[in-house]
LOBA-419879 format. One record per residue (C-alpha): x, y, z; residue in one letter. Coordinates in steps of 0.25 Angstrom, whole numbers, padded with zeros to 4 digits, always signed. Each point is the difference from the previous one (the first is absolute). Layout:
BEGIN
XYZA/...
REM end
This chain:
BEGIN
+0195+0796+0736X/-0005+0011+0009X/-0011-0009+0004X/-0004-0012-0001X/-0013-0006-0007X/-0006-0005+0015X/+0001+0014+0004X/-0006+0005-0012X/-0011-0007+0001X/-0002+0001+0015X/+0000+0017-0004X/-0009-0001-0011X/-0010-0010+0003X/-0003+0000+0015X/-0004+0016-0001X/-0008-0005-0012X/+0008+0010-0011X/+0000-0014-0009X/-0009-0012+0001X/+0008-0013+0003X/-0003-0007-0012X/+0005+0010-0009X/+0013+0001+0008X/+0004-0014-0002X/-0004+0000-0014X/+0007+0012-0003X/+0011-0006+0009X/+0000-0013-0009X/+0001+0007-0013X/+0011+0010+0005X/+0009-0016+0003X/-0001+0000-0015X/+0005+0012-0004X/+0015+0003+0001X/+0000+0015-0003X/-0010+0005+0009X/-0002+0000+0016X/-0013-0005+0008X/-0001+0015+0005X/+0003+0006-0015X/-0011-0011-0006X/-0011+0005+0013X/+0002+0013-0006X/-0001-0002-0015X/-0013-0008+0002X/-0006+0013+0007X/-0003-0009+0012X/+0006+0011+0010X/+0006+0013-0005X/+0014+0002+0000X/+0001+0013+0009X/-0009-0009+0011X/+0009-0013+0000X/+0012+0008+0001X/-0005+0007+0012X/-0004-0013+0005X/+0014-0006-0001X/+0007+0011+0003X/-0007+0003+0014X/+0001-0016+0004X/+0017+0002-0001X/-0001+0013+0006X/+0006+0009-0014X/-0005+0015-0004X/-0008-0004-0012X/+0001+0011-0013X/-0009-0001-0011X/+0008+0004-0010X/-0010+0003-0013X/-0003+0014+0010X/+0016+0000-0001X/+0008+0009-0010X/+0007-0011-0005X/+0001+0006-0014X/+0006+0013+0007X/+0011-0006+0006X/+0011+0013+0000X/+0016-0003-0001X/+0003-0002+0013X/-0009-0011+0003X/+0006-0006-0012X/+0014-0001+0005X/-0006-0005+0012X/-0006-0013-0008X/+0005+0000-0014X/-0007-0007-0009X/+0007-0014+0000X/+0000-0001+0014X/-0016+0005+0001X/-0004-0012-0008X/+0012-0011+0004X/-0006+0003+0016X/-0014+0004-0004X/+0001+0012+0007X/-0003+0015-0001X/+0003+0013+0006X/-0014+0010+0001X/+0003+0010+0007X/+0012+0010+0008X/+0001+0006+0010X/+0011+0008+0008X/+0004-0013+0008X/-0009-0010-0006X/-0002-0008-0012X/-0012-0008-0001X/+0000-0013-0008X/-0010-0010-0007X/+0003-0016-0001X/-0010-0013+0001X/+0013-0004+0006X/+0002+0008+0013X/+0008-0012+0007X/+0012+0005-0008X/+0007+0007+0011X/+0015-0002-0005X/-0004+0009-0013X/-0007+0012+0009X/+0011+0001+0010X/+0010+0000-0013X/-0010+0011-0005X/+0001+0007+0013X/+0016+0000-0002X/-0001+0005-0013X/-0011+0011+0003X/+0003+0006+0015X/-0014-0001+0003X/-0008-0010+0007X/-0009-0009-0010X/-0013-0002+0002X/-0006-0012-0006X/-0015-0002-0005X/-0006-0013-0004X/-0006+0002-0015X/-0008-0011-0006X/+0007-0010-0011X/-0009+0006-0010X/+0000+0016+0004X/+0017-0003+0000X/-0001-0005-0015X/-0007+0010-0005X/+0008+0012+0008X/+0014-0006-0005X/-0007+0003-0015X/+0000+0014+0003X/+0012+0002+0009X/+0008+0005-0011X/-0008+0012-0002X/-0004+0010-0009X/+0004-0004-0016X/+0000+0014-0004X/+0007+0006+0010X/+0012-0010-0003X/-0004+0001-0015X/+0003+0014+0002X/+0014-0002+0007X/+0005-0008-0011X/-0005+0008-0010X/+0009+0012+0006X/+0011-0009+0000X/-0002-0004-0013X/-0001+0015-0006X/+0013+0004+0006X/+0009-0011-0008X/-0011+0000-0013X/+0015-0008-0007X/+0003-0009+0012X/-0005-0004+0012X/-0004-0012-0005X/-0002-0008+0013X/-0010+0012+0003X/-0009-0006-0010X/+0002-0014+0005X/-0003+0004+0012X/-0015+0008-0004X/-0003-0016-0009X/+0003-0006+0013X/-0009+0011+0007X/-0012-0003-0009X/+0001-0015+0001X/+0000-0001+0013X/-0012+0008+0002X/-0006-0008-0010X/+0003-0012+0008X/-0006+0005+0012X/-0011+0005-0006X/-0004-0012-0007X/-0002+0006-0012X/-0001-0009-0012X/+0006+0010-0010X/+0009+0014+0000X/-0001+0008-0014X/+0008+0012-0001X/-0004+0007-0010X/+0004+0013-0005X/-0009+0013-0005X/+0006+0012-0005X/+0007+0007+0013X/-0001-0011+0009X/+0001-0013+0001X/-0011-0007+0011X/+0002-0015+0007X/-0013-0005+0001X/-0002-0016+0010X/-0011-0010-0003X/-0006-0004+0012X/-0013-0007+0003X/-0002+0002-0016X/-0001+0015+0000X/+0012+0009-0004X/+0005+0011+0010X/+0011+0009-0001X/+0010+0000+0009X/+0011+0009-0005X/+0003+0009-0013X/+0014+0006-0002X/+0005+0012-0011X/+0003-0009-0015X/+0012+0006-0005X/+0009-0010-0002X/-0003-0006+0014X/-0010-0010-0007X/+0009-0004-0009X/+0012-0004+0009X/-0011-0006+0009X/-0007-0007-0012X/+0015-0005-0003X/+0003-0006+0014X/-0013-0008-0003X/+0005-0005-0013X/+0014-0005+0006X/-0007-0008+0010X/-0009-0006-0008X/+0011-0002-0012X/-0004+0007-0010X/+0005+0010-0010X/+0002+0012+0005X/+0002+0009-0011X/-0013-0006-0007X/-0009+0010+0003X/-0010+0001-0012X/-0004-0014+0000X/-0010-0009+0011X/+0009-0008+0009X/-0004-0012+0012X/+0009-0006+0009X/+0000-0004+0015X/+0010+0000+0011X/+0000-0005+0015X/+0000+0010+0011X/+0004-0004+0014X/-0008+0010+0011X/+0001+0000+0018X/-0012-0009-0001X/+0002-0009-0013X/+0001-0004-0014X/-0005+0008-0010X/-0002-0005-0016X/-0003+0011-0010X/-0005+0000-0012X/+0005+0013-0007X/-0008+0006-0014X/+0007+0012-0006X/-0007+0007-0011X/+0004+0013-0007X/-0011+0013-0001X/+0000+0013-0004X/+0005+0005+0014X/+0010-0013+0001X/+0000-0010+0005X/-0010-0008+0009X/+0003-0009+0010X/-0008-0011+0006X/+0004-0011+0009X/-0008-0011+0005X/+0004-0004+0015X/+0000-0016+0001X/+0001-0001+0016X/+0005-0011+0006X/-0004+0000+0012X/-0004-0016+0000X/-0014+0003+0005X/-0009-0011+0002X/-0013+0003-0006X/-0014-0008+0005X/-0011+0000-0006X/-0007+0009+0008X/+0009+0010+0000X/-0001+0002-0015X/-0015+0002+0003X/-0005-0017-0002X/-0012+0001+0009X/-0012-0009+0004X/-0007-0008-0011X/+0011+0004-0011X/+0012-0004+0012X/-0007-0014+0003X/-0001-0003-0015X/+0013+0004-0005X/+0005-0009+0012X/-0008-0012-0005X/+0005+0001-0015X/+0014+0001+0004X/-0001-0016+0008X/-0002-0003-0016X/+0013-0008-0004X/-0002+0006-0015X/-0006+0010-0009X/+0002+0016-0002X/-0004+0010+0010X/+0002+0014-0008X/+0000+0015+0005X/-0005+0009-0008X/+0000+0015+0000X/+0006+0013-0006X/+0014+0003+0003X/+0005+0005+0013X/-0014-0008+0006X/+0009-0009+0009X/-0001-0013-0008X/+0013-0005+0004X/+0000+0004+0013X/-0013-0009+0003X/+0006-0011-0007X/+0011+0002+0010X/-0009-0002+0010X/-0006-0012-0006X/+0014-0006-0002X/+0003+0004+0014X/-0013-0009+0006X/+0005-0013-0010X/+0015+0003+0004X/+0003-0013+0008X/+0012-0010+0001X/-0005-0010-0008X/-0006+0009-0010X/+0010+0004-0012X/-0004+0013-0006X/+0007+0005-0010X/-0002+0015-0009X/+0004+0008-0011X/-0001+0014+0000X/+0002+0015-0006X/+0005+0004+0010X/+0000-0010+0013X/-0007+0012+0010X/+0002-0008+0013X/+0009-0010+0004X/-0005-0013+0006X/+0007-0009+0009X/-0001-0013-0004X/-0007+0003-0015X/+0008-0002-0011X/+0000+0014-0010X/+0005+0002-0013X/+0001+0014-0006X/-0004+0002-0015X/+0013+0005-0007X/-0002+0000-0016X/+0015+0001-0002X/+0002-0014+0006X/-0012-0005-0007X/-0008-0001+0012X/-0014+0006-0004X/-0012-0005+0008X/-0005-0013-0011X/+0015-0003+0001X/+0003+0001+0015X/-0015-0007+0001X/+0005-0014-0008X/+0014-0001+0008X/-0009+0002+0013X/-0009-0012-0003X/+0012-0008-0002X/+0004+0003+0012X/-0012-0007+0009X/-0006+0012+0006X/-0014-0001+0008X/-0004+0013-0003X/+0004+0010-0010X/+0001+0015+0000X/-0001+0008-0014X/+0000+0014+0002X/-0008+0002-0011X/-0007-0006-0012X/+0001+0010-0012X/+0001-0009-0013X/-0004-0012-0006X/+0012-0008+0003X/-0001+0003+0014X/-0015-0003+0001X/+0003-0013-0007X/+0011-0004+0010X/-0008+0006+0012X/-0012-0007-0003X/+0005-0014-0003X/+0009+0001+0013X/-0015+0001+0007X/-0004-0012-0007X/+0011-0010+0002X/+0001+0002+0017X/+0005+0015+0004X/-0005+0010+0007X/+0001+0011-0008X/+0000+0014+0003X/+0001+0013-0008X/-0006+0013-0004X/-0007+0006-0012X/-0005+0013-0005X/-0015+0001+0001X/-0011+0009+0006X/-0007-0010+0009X/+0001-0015+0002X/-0011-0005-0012X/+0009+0008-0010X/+0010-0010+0004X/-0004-0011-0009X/-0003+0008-0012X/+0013+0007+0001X/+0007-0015-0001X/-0010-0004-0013X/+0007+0014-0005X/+0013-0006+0002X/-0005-0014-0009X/-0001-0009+0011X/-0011-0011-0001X/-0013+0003+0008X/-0001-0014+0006X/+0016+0002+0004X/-0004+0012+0007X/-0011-0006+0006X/+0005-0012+0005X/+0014+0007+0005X/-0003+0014+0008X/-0006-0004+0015X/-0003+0015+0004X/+0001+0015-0007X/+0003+0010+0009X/-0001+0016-0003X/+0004+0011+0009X/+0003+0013+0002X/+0009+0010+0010X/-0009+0009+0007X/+0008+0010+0011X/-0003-0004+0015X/-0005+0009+0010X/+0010+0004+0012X/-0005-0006+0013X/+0005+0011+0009X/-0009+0011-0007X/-0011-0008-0004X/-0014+0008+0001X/-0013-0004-0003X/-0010+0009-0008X/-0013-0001-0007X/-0003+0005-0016X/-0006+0014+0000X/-0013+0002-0011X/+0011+0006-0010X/+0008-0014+0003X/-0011-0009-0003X/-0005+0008-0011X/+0014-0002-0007X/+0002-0013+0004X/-0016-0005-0005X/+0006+0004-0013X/+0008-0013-0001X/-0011-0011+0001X/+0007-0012+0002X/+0008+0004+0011X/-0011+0005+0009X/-0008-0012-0002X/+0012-0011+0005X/+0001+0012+0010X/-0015-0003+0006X/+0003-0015-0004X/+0012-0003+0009X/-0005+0011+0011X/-0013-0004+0001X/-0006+0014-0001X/-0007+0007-0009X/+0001+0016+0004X/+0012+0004-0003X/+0002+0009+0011X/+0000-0009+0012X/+0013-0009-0004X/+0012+0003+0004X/+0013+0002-0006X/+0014+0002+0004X/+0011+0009-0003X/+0015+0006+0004X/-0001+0013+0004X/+0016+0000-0001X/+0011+0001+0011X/+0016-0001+0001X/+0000-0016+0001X/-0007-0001-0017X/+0007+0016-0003X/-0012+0005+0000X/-0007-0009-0012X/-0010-0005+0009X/+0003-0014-0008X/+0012-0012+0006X/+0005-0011-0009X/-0009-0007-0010X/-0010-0012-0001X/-0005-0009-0012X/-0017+0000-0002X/-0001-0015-0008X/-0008-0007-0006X/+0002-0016+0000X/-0009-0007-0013X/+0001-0016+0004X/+0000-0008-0013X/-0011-0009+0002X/-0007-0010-0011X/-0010+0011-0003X/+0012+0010-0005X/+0007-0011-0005X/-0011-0001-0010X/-0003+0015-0002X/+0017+0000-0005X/-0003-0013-0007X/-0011+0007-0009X/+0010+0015+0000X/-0012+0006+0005X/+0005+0016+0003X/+0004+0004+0013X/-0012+0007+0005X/-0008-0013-0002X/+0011-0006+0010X/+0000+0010+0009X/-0015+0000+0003X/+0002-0016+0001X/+0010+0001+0010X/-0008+0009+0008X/-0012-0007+0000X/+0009-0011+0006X/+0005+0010+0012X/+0011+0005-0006X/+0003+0016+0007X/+0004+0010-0011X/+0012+0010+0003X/-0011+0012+0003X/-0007-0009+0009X/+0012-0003+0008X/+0006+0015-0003X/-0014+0004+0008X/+0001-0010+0012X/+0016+0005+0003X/-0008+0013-0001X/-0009+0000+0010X/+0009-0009+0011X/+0008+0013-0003X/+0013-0007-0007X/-0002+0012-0010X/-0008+0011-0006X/-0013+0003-0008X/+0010+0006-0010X/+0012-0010-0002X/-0012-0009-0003X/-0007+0009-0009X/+0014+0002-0009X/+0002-0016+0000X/-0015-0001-0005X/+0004+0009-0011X/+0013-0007-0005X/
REM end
């Protein structure tokens, strides 16, 4: 530890850059959290910003300070390279940003690691200047510190070109390439796709697809397209029919489980993979984007010692990943949690987790009545999508579980309609579901480019067009002229590559179960009916929730604009 929690707050509170209550209470709820330091969780919360702490610390133990999104991290040339491999950047947590003709200057949250610069000195012939980087700023920099995907793309593709027989571990080597900047990207998927010349390799990241790389077809595809194959086992000389698979993939930074779908086109054939991270990431509640009313109410119907808490949503809306969070708040030694899964995303210490797997006879109602035998508080089905399962879920809810699941619905008074479709009896669904709760992934802004702005004429004119939204607009902002509220955007910059947008967040909302929607399920009134109910009792719609994160500058009028229209 570079400095200890005493002297943080001696830096932080006595110049008055944090109040002292919101230091302990930060400083309480970091003790809890093993994956994230006081400083790191100062930071996240937006208490002090990042570059301003790090000055701060680094000026008290007398280290050069660097902020290193205004570095050329992603530049990096050769030389630096062999200075700091790859391995040894993450293992040491340090990075080599600039070289000079007898000095190399590095970047560490570690700068009290003096045996490793003096080696570094030794292997360099120059003097090492050290700079003190921020925990955060070195995370996102060793992201980037392997460069340029093209420029390598374009490397291996020469290679690949002048052995178009051989030259196999050349094509490993570009697979390997792609996964690892797929991993440190966090991209969710890679699809490589091939068009009529070339073939294009395109990362999911934050939802929206990028191309990153394209290299000539020929029969480059089809050699990659095979290595792919073999390590997902399959057939390799199948080439006109769909194929699915998965494999494990080992990067610097850690386990990677990929789903891989195969699927033959006119051009050939395209690859998707989907990138399960396992990172072993402890999700909270607010970081998924639980705030205020719906974060005190979802806490209060967790304390429940049975019924069925459901997440509802479209695909690739962050179901699981909020029931992880919830899982992770009820995850406690004397709590025994079990789950069944297709596929388990996340692995949780201390939670039991079965995977679905047909072959085995392990499906979701079957994995769901060995888990009851097996004594479990709460229970985790990963999601509830045929009458068996609705069956098993629901009477788990009624006979002392927890239970938690997900469902495919457009907001949370669909919820019980959809389990009616499904033929389950109205006063079963009534009496079993505590709480509904709906959501969507909207993109977030990134903090270091964040700019405010006010709608020009021909923006409000547009956006008047769309009643609905600017009414909760006026509502939650208490404003009726349009052109005196403010709303935030990213103007872009090198730390989000220019998208103006970091990472993602969840807008809910949280529809209680309470005797008055009881009744309305009881009578099958339509979802509309309930939704007005649960509205009337307080209850704040995705939109409404959507527009709050709006104007407190979590994201923009236009990410909230899209998810009104879905």
């Amino acid at each position: 530890m570079l400095i200890s929690d005493e002297k943080l707050k001696e830096l932080l509170v006595d110049p008055g850059h944090i109040k002292e209550e919101e230091f302990e209470m930060t400083k309480k709820e970091a003790a809890g959290k093993e994956d994230i330091t006081l400083q790191e969780l100062i930071v996240e919360k937006g208490l002090v910003r990042d570059e301003v702490l790090g000055r701060i610390i680094a000026d008290e133990k007398g280290f050069n300070f660097v902020d290193l999104k205004k570095a050329n991290i992603a530049e990096i040339g050769e030389r630096l390279l062999s200075y700091i491999p790859e391995v040894v950047a993450f293992a040491q947590r340090v990075v080599a940003f600039e070289d000079e003709r007898d000095v190399v200057r590095v970047a560490t949250s570690y700068p009290n690691n003096y045996p490793f610069f003096k080696a570094l000195e030794q292997k360099t012939g120059k003097r090492v200047e050290v700079y003190y980087a921020t925990p955060f700023d070195m995370r996102q920099a060793l992201k980037k510190y392997k460069g340029d995907l093209m420029s390598e793309v374009k490397g291996l593709i020469k290679k690949l070109e002048e052995s178009p027989t051989g030259g196999e571990e050349n094509v490993v080597e570009f697979v390997d390439v792609v996964m690892e900047y797929a991993y440190y990207n966090l991209a969710s998927d890679v699809h490589i796709e091939p068009l009529a010349e070339f073939s294009i390799i395109r990362f999911r990241i934050d939802g929206i697809l990028h191309k990153v790389a394209e290299y000539p077809k020929k029969d480059l595809h089809d050699r990659i397209s095979s290595r792919i194959k073999i390590l997902a086992k399959l057939r390799t000389d199948e080439k006109s029919a769909a194929q699915d698979g998965r494999f494990q993939y080992q990067t610097v930074g850690g386990g990677v489980d990929v789903r891989v779908s195969i699927m033959p086109t006119t051009e050939g054939e395209t690859i998707v993979m989907r990138l399960l991270i396992q990172r072993g990431k402890r999700f909270s509640m607010e970081e998924v984007g639980l705030l205020g009313p719906d974060l005190k109410k979802l806490r209060r119907l967790m304390q429940k010692p049975y019924g069925m808490m459901i997440c509802v949503g479209p695909t690739g809306s962050g179901k699981t990943t909020t029931l992880y969070a919830i899982l992770q708040r009820l995850n406690e030694p004397e709590v025994n949690i079990m789950t069944i899964e297709d596929p388990v995303e996340y692995g949780i210490e201390g939670v039991q987790q079965t995977q679905v797997n047909p072959a085995k006879g392990i499906t979701f109602p079957k994995g769901l009545r060995s888990i009851v035998r097996q004594d479990p508080d709460v229970i985790m089905v990963g999601e509830i999508r045929d009458e068996e399962t609705v069956d098993m879920a629901l009477n788990s809810a009624m006979t002392g579980h927890l239970v938690l699941s997900t469902m495919h619905a457009n907001d949370a008074a669909t919820t019980f309609p959809r389990f009616l479709e499904m033929s389950a009896e109205p006063f079963l669904v009534a009496s079993s579901i505590n709480v509904a709760i709906a959501q969507r992934l909207v993109r977030a802004i990134c903090n270091e480019c964040k700019e405010s702005y006010h709608l020009s004429e021909k923006e409000i004119k547009e956006l008047e067009e769309e009643e609905d939204l600017v009414s909760v607009i006026r509502e939650v902002s208490e404003e009726d002229d349009l052109r005196q509220i403010r709303f935030y955007y990213g103007k872009g910059c090198k730390f989000c590559n220019e998208t103006g947008y970091e990472g993602r967040t969840g807008i809910f909302e949280v529809l209680e179960v309470t005797e008055g929607i009881r009744s309305l399920i009881v009578r099958k009134e339509a979802s509309d009916v309930i939704k007005r109910r649960a509205v009337e009792e307080g209850m704040t719609t995705m939109i409404y929730d959507g527009v709050n994160k709006t104007l407190n500058g979590t994201t923009t009028l236009e990410e909230i604009r899209k998810a009104a229209k879905a």
